[in-house]
C-alpha beads as a LAMMPS data file, in Angstrom:
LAMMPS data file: protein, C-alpha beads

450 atoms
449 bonds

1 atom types
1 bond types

-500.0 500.0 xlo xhi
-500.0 500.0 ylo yhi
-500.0 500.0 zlo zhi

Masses

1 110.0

Atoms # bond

1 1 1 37.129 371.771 398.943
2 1 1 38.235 375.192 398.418
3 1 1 40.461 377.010 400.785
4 1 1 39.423 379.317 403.509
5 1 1 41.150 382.815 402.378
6 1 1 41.992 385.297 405.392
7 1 1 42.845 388.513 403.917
8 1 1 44.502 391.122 406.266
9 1 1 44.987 394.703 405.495
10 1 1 47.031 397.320 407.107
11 1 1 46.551 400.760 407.717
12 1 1 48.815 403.501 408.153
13 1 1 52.363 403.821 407.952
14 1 1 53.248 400.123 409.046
15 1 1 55.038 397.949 406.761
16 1 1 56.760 394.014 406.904
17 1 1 60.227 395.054 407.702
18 1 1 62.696 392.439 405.647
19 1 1 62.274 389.072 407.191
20 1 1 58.752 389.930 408.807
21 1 1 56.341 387.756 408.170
22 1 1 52.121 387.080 409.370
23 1 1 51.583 383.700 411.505
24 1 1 48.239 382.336 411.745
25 1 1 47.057 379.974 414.698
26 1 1 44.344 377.751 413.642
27 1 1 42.715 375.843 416.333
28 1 1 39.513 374.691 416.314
29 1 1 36.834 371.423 417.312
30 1 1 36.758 369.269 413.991
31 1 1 34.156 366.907 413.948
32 1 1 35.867 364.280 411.786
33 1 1 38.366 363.834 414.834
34 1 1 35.315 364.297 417.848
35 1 1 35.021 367.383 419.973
36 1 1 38.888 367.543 420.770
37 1 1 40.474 370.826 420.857
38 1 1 43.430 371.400 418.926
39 1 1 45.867 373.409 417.331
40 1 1 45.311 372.257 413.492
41 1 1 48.090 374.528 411.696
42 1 1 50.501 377.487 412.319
43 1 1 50.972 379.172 409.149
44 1 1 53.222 381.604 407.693
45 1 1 53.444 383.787 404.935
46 1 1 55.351 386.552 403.447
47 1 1 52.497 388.563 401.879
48 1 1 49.060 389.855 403.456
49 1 1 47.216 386.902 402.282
50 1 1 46.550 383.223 403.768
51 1 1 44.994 380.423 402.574
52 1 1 44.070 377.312 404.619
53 1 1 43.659 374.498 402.925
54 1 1 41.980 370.745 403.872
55 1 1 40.303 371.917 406.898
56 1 1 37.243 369.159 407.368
57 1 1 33.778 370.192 408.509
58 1 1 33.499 371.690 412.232
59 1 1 34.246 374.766 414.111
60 1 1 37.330 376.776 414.025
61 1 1 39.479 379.742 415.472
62 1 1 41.713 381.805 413.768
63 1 1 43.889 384.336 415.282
64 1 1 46.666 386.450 413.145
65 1 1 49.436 387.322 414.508
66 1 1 52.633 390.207 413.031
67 1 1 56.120 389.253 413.215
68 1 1 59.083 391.471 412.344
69 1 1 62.300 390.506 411.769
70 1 1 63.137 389.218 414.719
71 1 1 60.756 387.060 416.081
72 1 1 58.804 389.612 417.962
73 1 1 55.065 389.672 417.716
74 1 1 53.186 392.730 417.017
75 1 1 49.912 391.103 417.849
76 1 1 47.472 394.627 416.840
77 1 1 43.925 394.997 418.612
78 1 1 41.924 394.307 415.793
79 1 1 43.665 391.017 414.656
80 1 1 40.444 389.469 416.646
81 1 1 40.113 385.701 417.129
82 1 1 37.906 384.562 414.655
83 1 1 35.464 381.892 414.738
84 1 1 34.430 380.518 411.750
85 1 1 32.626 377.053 410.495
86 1 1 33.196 374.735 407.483
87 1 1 30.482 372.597 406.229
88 1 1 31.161 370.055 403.122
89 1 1 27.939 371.193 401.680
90 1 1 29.092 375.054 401.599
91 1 1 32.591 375.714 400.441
92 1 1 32.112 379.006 399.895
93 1 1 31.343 379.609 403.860
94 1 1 32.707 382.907 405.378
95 1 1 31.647 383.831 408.528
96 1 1 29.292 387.079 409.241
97 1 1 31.638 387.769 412.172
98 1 1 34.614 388.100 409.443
99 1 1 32.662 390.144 407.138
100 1 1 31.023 392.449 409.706
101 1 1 34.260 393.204 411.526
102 1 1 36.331 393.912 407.962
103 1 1 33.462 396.292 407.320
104 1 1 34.099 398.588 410.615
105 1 1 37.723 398.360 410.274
106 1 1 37.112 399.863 406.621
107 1 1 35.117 402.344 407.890
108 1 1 37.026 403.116 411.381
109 1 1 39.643 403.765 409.420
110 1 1 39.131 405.350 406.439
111 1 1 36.404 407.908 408.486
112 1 1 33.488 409.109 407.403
113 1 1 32.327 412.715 406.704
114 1 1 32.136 414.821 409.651
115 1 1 28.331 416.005 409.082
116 1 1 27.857 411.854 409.540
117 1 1 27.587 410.131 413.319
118 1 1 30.636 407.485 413.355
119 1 1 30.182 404.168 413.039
120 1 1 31.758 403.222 416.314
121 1 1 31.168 405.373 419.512
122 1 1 33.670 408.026 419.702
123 1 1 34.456 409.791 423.562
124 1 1 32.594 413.003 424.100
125 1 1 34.578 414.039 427.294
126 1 1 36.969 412.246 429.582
127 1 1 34.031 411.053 431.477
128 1 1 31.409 409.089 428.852
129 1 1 33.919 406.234 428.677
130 1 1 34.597 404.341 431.461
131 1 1 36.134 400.817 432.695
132 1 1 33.718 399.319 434.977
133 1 1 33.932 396.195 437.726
134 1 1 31.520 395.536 440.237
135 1 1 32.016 393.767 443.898
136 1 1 29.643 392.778 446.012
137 1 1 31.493 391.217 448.687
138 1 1 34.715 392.570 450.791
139 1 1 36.631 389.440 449.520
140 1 1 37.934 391.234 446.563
141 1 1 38.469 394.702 447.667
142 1 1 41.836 394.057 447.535
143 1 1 41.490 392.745 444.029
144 1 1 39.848 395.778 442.999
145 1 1 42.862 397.924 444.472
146 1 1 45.025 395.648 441.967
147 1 1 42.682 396.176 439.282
148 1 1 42.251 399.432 439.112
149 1 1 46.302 400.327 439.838
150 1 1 46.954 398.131 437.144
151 1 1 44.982 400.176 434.531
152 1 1 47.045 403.319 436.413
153 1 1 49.959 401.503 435.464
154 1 1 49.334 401.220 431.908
155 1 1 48.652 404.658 430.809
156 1 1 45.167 404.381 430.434
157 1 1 43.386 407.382 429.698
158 1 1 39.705 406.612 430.919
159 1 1 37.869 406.331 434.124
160 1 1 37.876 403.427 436.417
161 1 1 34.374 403.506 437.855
162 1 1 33.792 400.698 441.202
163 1 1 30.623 399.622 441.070
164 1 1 29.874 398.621 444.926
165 1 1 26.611 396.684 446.235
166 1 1 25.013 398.597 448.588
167 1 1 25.572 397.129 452.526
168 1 1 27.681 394.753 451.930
169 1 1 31.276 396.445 452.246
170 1 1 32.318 398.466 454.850
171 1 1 32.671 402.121 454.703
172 1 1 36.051 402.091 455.803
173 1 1 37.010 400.328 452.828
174 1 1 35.198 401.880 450.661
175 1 1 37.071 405.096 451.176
176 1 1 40.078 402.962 450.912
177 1 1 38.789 401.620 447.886
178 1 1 37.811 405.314 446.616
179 1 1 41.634 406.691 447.052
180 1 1 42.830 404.118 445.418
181 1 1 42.123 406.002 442.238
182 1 1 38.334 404.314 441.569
183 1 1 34.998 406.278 441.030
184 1 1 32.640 404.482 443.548
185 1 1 29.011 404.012 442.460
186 1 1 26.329 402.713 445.242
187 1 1 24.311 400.480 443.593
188 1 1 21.626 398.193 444.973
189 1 1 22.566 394.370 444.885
190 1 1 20.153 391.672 442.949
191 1 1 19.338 388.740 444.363
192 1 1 18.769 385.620 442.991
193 1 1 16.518 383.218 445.389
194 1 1 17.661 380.357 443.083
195 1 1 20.879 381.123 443.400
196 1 1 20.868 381.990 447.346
197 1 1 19.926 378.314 447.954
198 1 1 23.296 376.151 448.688
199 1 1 25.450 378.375 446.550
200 1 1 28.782 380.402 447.662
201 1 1 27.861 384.361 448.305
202 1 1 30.030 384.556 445.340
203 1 1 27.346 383.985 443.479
204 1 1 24.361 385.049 445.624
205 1 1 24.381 388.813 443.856
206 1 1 26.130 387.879 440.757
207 1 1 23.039 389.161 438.925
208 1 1 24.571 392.695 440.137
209 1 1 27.151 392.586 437.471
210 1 1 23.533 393.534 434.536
211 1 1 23.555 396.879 437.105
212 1 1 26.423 397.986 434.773
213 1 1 23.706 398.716 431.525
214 1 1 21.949 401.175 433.524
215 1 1 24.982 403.565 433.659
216 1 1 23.612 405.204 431.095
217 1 1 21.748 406.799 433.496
218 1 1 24.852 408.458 434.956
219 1 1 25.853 410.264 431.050
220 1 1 28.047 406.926 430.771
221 1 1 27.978 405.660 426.666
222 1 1 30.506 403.307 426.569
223 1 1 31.991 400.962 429.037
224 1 1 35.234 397.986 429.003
225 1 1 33.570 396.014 432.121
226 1 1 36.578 393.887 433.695
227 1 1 35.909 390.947 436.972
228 1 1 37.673 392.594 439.873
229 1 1 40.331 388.971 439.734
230 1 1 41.510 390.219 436.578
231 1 1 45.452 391.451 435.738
232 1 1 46.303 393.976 433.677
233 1 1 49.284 393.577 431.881
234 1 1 49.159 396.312 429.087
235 1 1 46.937 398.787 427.982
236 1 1 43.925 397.987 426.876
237 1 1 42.175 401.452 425.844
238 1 1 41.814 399.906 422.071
239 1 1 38.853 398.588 423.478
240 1 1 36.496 400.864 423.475
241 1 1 36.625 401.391 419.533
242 1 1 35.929 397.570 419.646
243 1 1 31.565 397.521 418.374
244 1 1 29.407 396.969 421.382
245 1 1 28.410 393.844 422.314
246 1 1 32.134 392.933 422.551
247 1 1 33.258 389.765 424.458
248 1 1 35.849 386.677 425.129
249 1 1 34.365 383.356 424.824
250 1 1 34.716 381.373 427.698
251 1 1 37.486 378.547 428.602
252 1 1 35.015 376.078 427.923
253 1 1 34.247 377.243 424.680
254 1 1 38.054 377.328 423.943
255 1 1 38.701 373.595 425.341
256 1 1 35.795 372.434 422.301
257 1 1 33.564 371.521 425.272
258 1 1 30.590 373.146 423.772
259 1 1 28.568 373.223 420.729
260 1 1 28.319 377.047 420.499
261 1 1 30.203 379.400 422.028
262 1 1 29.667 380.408 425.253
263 1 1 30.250 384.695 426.101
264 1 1 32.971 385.371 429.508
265 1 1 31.405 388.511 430.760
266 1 1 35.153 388.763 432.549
267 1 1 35.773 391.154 429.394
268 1 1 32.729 392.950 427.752
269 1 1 32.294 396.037 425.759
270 1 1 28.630 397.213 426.186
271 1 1 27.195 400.473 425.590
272 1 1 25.328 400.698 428.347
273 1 1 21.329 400.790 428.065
274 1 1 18.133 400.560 430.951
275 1 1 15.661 399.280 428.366
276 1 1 17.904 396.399 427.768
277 1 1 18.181 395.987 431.612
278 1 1 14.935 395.532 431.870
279 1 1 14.504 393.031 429.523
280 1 1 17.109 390.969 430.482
281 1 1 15.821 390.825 433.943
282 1 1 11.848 389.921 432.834
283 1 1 13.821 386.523 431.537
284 1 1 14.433 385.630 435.125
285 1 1 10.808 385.734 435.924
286 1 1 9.497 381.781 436.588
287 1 1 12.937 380.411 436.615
288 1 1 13.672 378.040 439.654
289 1 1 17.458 376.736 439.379
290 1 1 20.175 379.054 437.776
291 1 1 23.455 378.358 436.904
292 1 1 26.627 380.136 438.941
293 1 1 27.070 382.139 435.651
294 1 1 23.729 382.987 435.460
295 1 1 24.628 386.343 434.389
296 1 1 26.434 385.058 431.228
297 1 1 23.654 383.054 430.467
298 1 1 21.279 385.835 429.787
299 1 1 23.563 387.826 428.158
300 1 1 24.324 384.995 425.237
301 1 1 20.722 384.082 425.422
302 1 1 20.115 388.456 424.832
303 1 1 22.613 388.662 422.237
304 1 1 21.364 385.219 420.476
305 1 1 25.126 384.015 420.572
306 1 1 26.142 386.971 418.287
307 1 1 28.634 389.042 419.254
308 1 1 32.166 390.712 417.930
309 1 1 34.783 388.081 419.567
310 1 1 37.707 389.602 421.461
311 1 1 40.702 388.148 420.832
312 1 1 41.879 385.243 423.945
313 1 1 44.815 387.800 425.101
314 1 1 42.466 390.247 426.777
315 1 1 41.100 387.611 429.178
316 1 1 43.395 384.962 429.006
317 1 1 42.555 382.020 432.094
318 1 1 45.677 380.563 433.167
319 1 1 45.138 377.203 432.366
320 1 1 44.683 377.786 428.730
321 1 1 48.715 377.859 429.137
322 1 1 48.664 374.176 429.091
323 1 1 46.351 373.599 426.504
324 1 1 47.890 376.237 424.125
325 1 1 51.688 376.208 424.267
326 1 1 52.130 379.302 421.433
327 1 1 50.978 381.279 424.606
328 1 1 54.503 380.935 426.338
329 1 1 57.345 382.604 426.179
330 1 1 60.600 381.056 423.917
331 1 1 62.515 380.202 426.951
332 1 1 59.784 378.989 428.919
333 1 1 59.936 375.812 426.225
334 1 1 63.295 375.186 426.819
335 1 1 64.180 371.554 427.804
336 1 1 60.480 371.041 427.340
337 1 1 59.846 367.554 425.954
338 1 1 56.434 368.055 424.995
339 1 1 57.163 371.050 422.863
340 1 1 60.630 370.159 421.305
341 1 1 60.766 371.758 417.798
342 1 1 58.582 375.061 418.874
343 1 1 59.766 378.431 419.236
344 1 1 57.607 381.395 418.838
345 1 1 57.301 383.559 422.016
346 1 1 53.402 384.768 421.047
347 1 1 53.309 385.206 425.122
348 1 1 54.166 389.247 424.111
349 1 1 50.810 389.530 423.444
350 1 1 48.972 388.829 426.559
351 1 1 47.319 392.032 427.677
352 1 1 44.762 390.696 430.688
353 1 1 44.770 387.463 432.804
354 1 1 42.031 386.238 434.302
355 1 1 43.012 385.238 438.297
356 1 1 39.869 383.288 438.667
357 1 1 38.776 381.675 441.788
358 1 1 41.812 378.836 441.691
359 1 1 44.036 381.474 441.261
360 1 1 43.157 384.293 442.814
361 1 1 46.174 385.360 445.359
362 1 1 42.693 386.057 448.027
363 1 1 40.416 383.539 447.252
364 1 1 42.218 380.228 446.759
365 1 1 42.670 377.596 449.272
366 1 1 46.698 376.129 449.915
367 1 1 45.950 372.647 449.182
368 1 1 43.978 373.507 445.619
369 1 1 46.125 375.695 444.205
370 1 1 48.971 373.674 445.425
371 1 1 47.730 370.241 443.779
372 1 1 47.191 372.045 440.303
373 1 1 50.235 373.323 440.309
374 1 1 52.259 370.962 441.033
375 1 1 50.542 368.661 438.301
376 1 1 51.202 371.265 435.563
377 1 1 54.219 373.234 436.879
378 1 1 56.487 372.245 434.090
379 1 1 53.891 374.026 431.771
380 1 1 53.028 377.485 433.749
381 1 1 55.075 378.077 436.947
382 1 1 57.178 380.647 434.874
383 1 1 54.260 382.502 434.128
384 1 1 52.519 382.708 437.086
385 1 1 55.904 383.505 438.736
386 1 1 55.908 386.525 436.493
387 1 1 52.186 387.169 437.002
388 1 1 51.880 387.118 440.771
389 1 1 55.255 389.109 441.243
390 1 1 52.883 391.884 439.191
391 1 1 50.158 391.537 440.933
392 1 1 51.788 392.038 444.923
393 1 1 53.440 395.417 443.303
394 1 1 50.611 396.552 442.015
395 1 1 48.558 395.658 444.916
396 1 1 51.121 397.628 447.543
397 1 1 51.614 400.544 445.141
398 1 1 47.691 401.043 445.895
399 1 1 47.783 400.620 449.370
400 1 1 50.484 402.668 449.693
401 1 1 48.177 405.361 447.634
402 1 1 44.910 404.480 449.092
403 1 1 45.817 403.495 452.782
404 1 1 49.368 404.628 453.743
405 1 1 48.506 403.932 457.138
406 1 1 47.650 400.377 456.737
407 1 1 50.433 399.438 454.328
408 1 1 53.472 399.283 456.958
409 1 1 51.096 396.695 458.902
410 1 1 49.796 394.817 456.241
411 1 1 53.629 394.495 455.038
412 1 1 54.410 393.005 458.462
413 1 1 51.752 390.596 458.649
414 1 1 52.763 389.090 455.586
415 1 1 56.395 388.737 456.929
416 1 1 55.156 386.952 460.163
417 1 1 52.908 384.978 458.500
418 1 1 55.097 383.652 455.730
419 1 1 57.694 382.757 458.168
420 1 1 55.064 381.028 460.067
421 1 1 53.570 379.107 457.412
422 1 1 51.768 375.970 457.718
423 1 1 49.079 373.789 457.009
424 1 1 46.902 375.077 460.034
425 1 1 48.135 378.586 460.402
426 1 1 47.332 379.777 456.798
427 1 1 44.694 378.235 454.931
428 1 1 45.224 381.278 451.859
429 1 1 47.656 381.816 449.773
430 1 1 49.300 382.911 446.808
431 1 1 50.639 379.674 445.011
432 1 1 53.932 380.691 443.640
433 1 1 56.697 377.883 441.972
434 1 1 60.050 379.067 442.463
435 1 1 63.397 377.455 442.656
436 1 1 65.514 376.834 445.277
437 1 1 68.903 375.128 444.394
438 1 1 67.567 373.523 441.286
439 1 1 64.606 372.003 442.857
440 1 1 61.306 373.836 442.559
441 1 1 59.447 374.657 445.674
442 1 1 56.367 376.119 446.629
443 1 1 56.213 379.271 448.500
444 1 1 53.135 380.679 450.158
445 1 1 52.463 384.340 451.135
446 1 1 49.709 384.663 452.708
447 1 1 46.657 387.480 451.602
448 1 1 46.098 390.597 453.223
449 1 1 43.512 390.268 456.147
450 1 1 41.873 393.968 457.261

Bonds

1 1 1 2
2 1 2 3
3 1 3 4
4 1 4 5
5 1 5 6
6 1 6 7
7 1 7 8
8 1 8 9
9 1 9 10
10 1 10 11
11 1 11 12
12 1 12 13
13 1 13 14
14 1 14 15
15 1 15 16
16 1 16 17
17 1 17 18
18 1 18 19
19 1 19 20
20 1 20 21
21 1 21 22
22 1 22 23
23 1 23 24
24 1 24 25
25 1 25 26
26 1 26 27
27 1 27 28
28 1 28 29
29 1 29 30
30 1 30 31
31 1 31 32
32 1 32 33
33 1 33 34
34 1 34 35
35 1 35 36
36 1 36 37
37 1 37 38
38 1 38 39
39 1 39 40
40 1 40 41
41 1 41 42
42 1 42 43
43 1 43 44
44 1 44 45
45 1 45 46
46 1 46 47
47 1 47 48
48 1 48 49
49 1 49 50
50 1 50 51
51 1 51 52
52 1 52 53
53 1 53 54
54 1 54 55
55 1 55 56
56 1 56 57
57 1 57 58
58 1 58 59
59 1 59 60
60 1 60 61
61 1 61 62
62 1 62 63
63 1 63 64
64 1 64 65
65 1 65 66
66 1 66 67
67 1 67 68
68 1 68 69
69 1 69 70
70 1 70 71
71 1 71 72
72 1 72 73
73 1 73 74
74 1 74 75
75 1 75 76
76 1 76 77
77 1 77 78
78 1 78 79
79 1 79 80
80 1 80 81
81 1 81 82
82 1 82 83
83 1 83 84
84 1 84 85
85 1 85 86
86 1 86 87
87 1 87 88
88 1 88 89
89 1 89 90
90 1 90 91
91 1 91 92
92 1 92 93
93 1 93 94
94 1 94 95
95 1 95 96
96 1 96 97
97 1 97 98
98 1 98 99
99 1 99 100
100 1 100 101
101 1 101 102
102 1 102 103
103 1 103 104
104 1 104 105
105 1 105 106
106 1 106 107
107 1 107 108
108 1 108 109
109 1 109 110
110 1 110 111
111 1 111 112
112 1 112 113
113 1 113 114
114 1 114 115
115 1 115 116
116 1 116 117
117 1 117 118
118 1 118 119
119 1 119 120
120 1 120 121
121 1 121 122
122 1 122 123
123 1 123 124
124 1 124 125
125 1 125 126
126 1 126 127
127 1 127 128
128 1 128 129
129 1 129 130
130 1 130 131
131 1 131 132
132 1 132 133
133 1 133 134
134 1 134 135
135 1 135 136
136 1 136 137
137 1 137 138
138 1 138 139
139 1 139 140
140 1 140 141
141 1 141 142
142 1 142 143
143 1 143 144
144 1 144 145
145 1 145 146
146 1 146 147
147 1 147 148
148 1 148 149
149 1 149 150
150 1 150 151
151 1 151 152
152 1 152 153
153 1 153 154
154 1 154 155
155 1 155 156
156 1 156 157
157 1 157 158
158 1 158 159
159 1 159 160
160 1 160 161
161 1 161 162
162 1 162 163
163 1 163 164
164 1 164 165
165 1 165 166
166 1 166 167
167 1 167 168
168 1 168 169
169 1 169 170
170 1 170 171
171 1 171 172
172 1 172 173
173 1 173 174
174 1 174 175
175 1 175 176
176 1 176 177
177 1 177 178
178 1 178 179
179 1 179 180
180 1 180 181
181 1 181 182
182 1 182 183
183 1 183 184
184 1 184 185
185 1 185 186
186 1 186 187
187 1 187 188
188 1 188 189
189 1 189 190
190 1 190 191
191 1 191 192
192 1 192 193
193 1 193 194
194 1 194 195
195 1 195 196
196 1 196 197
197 1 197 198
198 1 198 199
199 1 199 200
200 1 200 201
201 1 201 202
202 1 202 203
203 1 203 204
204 1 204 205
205 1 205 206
206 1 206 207
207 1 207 208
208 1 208 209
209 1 209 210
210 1 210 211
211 1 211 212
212 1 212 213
213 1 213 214
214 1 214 215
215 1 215 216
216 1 216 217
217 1 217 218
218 1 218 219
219 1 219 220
220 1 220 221
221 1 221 222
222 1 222 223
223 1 223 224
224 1 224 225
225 1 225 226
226 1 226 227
227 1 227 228
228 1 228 229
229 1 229 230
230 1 230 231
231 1 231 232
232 1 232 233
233 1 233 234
234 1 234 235
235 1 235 236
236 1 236 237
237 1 237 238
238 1 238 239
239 1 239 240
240 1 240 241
241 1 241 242
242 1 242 243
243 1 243 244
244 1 244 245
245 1 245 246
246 1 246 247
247 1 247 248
248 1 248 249
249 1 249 250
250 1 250 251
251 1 251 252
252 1 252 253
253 1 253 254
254 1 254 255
255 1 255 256
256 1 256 257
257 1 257 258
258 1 258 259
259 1 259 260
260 1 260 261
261 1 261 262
262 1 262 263
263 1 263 264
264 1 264 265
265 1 265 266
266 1 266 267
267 1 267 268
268 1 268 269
269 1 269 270
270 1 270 271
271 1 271 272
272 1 272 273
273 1 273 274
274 1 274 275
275 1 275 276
276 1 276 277
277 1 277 278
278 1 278 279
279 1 279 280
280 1 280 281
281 1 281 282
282 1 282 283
283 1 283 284
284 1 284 285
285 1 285 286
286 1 286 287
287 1 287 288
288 1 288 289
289 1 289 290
290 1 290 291
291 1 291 292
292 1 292 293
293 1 293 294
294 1 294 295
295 1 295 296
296 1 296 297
297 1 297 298
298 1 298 299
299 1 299 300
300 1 300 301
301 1 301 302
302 1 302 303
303 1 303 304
304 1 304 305
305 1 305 306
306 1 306 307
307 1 307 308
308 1 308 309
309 1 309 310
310 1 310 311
311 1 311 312
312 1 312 313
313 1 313 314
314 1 314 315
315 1 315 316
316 1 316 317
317 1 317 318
318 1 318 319
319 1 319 320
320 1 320 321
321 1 321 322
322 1 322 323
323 1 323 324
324 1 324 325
325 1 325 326
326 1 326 327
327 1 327 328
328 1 328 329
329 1 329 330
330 1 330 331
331 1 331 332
332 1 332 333
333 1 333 334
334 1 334 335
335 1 335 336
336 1 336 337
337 1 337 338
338 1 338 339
339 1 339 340
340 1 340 341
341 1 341 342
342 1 342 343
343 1 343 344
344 1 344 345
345 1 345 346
346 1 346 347
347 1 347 348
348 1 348 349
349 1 349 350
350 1 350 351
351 1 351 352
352 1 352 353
353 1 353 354
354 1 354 355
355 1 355 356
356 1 356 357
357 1 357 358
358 1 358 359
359 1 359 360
360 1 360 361
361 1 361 362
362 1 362 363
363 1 363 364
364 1 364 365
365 1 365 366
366 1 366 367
367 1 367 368
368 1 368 369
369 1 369 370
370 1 370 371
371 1 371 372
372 1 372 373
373 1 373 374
374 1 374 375
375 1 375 376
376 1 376 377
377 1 377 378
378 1 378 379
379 1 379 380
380 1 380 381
381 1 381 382
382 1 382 383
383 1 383 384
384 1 384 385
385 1 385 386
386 1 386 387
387 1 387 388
388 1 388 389
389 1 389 390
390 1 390 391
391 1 391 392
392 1 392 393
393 1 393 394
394 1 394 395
395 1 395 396
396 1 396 397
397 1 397 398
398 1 398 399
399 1 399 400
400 1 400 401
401 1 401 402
402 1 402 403
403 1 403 404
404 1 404 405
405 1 405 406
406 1 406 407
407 1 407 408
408 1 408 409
409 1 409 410
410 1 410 411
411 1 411 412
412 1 412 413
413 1 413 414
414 1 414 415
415 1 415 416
416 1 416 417
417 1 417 418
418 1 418 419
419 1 419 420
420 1 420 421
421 1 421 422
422 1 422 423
423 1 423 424
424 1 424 425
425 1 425 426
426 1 426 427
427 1 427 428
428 1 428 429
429 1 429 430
430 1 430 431
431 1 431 432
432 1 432 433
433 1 433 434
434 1 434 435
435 1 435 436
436 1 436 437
437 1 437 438
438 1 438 439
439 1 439 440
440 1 440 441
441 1 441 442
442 1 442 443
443 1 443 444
444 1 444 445
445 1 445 446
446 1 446 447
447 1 447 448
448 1 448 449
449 1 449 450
């Protein structure tokens, strides 16, 4: 069979300082082994090319990763994970994800004549680009405040635009909300009978989320649209030369649970457009029973499960740290039986975490968060250590911006409450491993209650 050839260019100034080398992660669902995810090869070389060789028939991902001379990754925005297929009876198979984003990387790059339109979508004003999440319910308000400070934080340059349903938050906290350094837009919610049927209001306006492709209503050409439960580690404005539709497949998708990949709409680039509102929502019509994620569902069925793939580090879940160890940090291996020879710290790149539902510091329940933890610890307590120390400074350094007058309570409550912990006083939480003369221990803070 022949080999699958990655070729990576560089632009600019950059060059492989001595000892610098490209790694490539290879992981992938082959079907001579059965739908079992796994991490097939980590490969290095000292020039820009790769070549993979003995790879059997199924579905792979590739992600590229620069190294300098000392072990630090330089993991770029458009080193994209890749997904890619080999089939015995095409050896010559190259994906059209590969080729089309090579082709606007050429051309991002190189430019084009001015008289021309761009390729990719290029910011008229400070306003036509925006990030975008949407909330429909006041349980993650606070997780918006984090949100959006987070982006503050990071030296982003664009808009952070709140998109709120109409009646279902308070006032109050929209203002709050509002100083916190968000753009509010009143929209009105969707709702989905089949979903309003024995299903969490988490997901009774989830539909609300397709409101975000009728912004360009409101001058709006280009969004990043982020969940409100998502971290921001780094900046992230690199997105929005990313081609629309952009998105991170989902954790199922990464675990080899499905047969095509499945779109998270936790991170999506969309250039926002009514018509395709619209269409999406005539695909509702007739349909009785919808799936939690219904809104993900139309999207992949819209885009016909073609769209530019945005590398795992901008929406990383946290569980993917158990599943994919080259996400951790060097020293969070050490004395780590299950990973004893490996030593790459690719954790530098992480730019976004996903604090879904089990996670989130205002959503999950003690006893949940408390049982997975405890069960993978060894793999991820030092990360989400790291993670939710983040995510309570970010989250005061809003209040303090947004509501000065409600942060000296809010800091007491958590005091009293934390001191008074239990298993009927508090029932959430933010699960947090530390250490407490050699032997970890859980420690609960509870969430902020208005």
């Amino acid at each position: 069979m022949s080999p699958f050839v990655l070729r990576t260019k560089i632009w600019g100034d950059f060059r492989l300082k001595e000892s610098g080398h490209i790694i490539a992660v290879i992981t992938g669902t082959d079907a001579d082994r059965g739908h079992e995810m796994s991490t097939f090869s980590t490969l290095r070389s000292d020039e820009l090319n790769i070549e993979v060789f003995g790879l059997q028939s199924g579905k792979y991902f590739i992600k590229v990763f620069l190294v300098d001379g000392l072990d630090r990754t330089r993991s770029c925005w458009y080193t994209h994970t890749t997904s890619f297929a080999v089939q015995k009876s095409d050896p010559q198979n190259r994906t059209d994800a590969l080729r089309r984003n090579l082709r606007l990387y050429e051309a991002g790059y190189r430019g084009r004549p001015a008289a021309e339109e761009p390729l990719l979508l290029q910011p008229r004003s400070g306003k036509d680009f925006a990030y975008v999440t949407i909330i429909w319910t006041e349980d993650y308000v606070d997780n918006a405040i984090v949100w959006a400070t987070g982006l503050i934080a990071s030296g982003s340059t664009f808009r952070r635009l709140c998109m709120v349903a109409r009646g279902k938050i308070e006032r109050r906290k929209i203002r709050i909300l509002s100083r916190c350094c968000c753009d509010i837009y009143l929209t009105d919610p969707i709702q989905s009978p089949a979903l309003s049927i024995s299903r969490s209001s988490r997901y009774e306006f989830v539909l609300t989320k397709l409101r975000v492709l009728q912004l360009d209503q409101k001058g709006i050409r280009k969004i990043v649209m982020m969940d409100a439960d998502t971290l921001v580690l780094q900046n992230v404005d690199e997105l929005f030369w990313l081609p629309s539709p952009s998105a991170t497949v989902n954790k199922d998708t990464l675990m080899g649970e499905l047969d095509k990949p499945k779109l998270s709409a936790g991170v999506m680039v969309l250039e926002p457009d009514s018509v395709k509102f619209d269409h999406l929502l005539e695909g509702l019509h007739g349909v009785e029973t919808l799936s939690p994620f219904v809104e993900q569902d139309l999207l992949d069925a819209y885009f016909n499960h073609s769209y530019n793939i945005i590398p795992l580090t901008y929406n990383l879940y946290p569980e993917l740290l158990d599943v994919m160890p080259f996400l951790h940090y060097e020293s969070d291996n050490e004395g780590n039986d299950m990973l004893p020879n490996f030593s790459l710290p690719m954790d530098n790149g992480i730019k976004i975490v996903h604090l879904w539902h089990l996670f989130n510091p205002f959503q999950t329940f003690a006893y949940k968060g408390a049982q997975y933890l405890q069960i993978n610890a060894k793999m991820v307590h030092r990360q989400m250590w790291r993670w939710y120390t983040l995510f309570w400074t970010l989250h005061q350094r809003g209040l303090q911006r947004g509501a000065p007058e409600e942060y000296p309570r809010w800091k007491q409550r958590c005091v009293e409450r934390s001191q008074a912990f239990g298993p009927v006083q508090s029932r959430r939480f933010v699960p947090v491993l530390g250490t407490s003369g050699g032997i970890e221990v859980c420690r609960h803070v509870d969430g902020l209650a208005w």
